[in-house]
C-alpha positions in Angstrom: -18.7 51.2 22.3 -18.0 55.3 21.6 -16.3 57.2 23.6 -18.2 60.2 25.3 -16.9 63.5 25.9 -17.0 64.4 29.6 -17.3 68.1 30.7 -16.4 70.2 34.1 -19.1 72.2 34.6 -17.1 75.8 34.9 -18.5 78.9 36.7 -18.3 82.4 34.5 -15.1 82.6 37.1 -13.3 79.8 35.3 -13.5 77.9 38.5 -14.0 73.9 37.7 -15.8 73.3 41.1 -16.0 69.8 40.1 -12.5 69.0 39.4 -11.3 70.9 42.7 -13.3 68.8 44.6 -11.8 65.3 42.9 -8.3 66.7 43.7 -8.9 67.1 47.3 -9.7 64.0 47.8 -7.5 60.5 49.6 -5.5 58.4 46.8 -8.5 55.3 46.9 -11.4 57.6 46.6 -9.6 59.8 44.0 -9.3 56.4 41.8 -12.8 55.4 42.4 -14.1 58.7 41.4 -12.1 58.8 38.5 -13.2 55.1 37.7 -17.1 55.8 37.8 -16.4 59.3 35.4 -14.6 56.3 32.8 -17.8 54.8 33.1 -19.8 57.8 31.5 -17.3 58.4 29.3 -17.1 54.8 28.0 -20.9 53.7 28.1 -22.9 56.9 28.2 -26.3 56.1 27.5 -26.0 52.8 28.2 -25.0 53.0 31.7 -27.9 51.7 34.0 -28.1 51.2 37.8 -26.6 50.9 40.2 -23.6 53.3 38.4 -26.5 56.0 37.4 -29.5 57.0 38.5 -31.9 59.2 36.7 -33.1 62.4 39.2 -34.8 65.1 37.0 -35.8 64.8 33.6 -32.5 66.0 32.5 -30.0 65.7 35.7 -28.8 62.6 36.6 -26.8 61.2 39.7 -23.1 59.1 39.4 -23.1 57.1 42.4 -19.9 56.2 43.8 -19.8 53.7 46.6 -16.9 53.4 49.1 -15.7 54.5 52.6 -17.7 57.6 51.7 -21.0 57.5 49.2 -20.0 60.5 46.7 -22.4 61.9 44.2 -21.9 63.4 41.3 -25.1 65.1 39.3 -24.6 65.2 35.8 -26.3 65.9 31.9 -26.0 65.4 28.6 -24.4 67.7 27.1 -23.5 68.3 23.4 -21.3 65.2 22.6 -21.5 63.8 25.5 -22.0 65.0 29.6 -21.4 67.5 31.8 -20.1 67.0 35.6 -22.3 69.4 37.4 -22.0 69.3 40.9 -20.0 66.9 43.3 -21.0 66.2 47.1 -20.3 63.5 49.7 -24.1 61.9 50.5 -24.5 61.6 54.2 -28.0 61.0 54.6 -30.4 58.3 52.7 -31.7 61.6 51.0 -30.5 64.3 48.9 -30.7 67.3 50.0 -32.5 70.2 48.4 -29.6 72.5 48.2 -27.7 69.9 46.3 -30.3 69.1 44.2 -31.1 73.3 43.5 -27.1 73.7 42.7 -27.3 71.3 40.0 -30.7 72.5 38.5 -29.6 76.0 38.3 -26.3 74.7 36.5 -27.7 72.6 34.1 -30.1 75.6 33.2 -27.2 77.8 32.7 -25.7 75.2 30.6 -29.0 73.9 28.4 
């Protein structure tokens, strides 16, 4: 299998959102976060449910099981994906704001 390049989504700040939020987290979730973004970068495409889910017709959602259910939204993006926006899911829903932060990334971005 190729390898896929995996992007931070960066704000015209230079902040990496993304990454900031990775780095704050416990030593388990940190690994299990970075485990499910090996994932992407090792199957891309090819990566099918219950690792990815498919949201928009371009955005779609990393999930990331544990002691806390973490999202992260993603798309492609040139050579391979883009990490747009991170959040821990406490509700069986996603909320809209998470949802609009992502959309207006990826059209930034696309």
């Amino acid at each position: 299998m190729s390898d896929y390049q995996v992007y931070f989504y960066q704000t015209r700040r230079g902040d990496q959102l993304v990454k900031d939020f990775i780095l704050r987290q416990d030593k388990a979730t940190y690994a299990k976060i970075l485990r499910s973004i090996k994932l992407i970068r090792d199957n891309g495409p090819f990566l099918k449910p219950p690792f990815v889910k498919k949201i928009t017709r371009h955005i779609y959602e990393l999930r990331i099981q544990g002691k806390d259910s973490i999202r992260i939204f993603y798309v492609k993006f040139r050579n391979g994906y883009c990490l747009l926006h991170i959040f821990k899911k406490k509700s069986q829903t996603i909320l809209r704001k998470d949802l609009k932060i992502a959309v207006d990334r990826a059209r930034e971005i696309l």
